[in-house]
N, C-alpha and C positions, 0 to 999 in steps of 0.2 A: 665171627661168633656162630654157632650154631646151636638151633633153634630142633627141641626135641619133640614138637609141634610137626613136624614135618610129616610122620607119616599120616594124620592126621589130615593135615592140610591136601596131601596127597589124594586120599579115599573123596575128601570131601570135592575138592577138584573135580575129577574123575563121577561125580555122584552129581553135580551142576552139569558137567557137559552132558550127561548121559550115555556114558562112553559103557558099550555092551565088551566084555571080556570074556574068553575061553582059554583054559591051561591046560596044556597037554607035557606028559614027563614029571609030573611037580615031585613025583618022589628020587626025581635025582637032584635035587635041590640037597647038598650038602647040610649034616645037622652040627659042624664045626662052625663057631661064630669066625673065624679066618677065610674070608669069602672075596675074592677080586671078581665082578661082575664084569662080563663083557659083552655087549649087546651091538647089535644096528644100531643105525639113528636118524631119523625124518623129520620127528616133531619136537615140540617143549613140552610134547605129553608123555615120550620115554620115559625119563627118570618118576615122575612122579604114578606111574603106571605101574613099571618095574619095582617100585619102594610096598605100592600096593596089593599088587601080586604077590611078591615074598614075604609081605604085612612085618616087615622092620625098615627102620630107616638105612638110606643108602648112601654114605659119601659121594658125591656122585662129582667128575674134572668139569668142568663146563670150560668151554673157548672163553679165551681172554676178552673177545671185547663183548662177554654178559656181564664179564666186570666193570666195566667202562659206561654203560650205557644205561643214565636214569630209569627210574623202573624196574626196566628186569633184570639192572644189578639187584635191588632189593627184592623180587622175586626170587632167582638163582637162591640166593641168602638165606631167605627163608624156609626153600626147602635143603638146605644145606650143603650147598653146592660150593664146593671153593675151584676158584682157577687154574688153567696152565699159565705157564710165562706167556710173554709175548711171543709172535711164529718168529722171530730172529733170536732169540733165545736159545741154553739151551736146557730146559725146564729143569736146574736146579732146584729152585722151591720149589718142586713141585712133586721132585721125587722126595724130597724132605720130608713134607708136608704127608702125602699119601702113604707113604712108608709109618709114620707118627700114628697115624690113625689103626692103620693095620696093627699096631705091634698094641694100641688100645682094644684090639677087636673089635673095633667097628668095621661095617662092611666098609666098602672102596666099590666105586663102580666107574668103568672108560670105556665109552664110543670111538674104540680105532678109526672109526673114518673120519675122523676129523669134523669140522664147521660142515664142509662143503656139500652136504647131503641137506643139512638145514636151509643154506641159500639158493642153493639149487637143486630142488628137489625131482628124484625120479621117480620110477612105478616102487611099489611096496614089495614087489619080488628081486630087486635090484640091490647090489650093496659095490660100495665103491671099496678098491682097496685099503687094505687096514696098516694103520702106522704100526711101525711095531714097539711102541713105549710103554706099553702093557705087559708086554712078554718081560722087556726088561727088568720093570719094574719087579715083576712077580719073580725072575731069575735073581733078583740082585738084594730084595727085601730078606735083613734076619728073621723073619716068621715063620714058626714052627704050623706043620699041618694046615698051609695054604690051599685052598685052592680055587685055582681060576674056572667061573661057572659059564658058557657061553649061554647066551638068551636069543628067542628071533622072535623080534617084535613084527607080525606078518598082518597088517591091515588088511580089510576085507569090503571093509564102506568107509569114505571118507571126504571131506571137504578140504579144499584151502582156497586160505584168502590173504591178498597183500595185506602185510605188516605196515613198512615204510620203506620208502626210497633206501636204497645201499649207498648214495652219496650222501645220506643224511646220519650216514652207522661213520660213514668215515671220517665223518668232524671229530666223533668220540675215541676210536683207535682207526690212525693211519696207520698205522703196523697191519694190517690187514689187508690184502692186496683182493680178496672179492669183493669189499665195497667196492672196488673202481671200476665200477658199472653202473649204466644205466638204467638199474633193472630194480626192482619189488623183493624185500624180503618177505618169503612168504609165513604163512602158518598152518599147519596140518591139522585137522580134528579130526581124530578118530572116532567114528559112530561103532565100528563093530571090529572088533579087532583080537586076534589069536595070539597067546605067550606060548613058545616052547619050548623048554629048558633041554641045553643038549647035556652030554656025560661031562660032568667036572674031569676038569686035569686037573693033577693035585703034583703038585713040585716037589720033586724029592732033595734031599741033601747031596746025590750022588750027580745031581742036574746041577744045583749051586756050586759042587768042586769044578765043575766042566765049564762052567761059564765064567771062572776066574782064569782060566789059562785062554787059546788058542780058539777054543770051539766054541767062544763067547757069542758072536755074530751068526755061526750056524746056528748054535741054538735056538735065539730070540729068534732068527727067523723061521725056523721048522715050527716055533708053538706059535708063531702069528698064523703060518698056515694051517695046522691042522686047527685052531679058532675060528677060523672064517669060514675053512670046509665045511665043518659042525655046522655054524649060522646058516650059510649056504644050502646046504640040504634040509635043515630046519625051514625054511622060507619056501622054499618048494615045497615044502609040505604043507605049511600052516596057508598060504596064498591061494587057494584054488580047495 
């Protein structure tokens, strides 16, 4: 169920931490409701940061075991976050699911890099490689006047502090092969942190004939790269 509370919940969140914000680009922010959001990802304060900044709510994929794990399942929930499949999967529901939403005009918003930036977090100018389930999705979705927005969420002051044990995340999904360590899920708090929205790619029809034939795999992968490049130079700038 999703809860229209959310961007709400979002601002107010973000207004308790005292989380200082600065946007740069905001007039490349698409004024089409057909919006696939693709952003870094560090903390549990992304999405509800990015829903704030853009001031609309964001469908946002969260990893499978925020579904699994009391609490911040209902957290996730509340700001209207539905799951991937499980990582042996291969996120059928989930293109289902995001596809459903898109074709309602609501936004969609995915972290290609996967969990592994949240359990093991690096410097805020750093991004790990990006899956490319994004690309496909936005290749493969019937959605007229799509487009995918890159964001770089570039921290500038910040805190983290252990969560809980990763052997204690694996009682609730063993399907997760980063709990199987001995190590602190941490938590990120932004005190002072820059949004920069890079140039929308906008999916054309002549991209959707290309990716039913031969050039399917080239393609998703040339638009995961040129998304991450965007991020990438975006965070070199917004960082420093």
């Amino acid at each position: 169920m999703f809860f229209p509370c959310s961007l709400h919940l979002s601002h107010w969140l973000l207004t308790s931490l005292e989380t200082q914000t600065s946007v740069c680009y905001r007039e490349r922010v698409p004024l089409t409701r057909n919006v696939l959001v693709v952003s870094n990802h560090r903390s549990f304060l992304d999405a509800p940061l990015l829903m704030a900044v853009l001031n609309r709510p964001v469908r946002f994929a969260c990893h499978h075991y925020m579904s699994q794990v009391p609490i911040l399942r209902e957290m996730v929930t509340a700001f209207g976050a539905f799951p991937l499949d499980a990582p042996n999967q291969r996120q059928k529901t989930f293109f289902h699911q995001a596809t459903d939403l898109m074709r309602t005009r609501q936004a969609v918003g995915i972290f290609p890099e996967g969990a592994q930036p949240m359990v093991q977090a690096r410097q805020p100018n750093e991004i790990r490689k990006f899956h490319r389930g994004f690309a496909h999705l936005a290749l493969r979705a019937p959605v007229q006047k799509l487009a995918i927005l890159p964001v770089a969420i570039a921290s500038t002051d910040e805190t983290r502090h252990p969560v809980a044990p990763l052997k204690l995340l694996s009682l609730f999904d063993p399907s997760e092969p980063l709990f199987d360590k001995w190590d602190w899920h941490p938590a990120i708090i932004y005190h002072r942190v820059n949004l920069l929205f890079g140039r929308p790619i906008w999916i054309t029809d002549v991209q959707r004939q290309q990716y039913q034939g031969k050039q399917g795999g080239k393609l998703a992968k040339e638009l995961t790269l040129d998304c991450a490049g965007e991020i990438a130079d975006l965070l070199r700038q917004g960082c420093y």
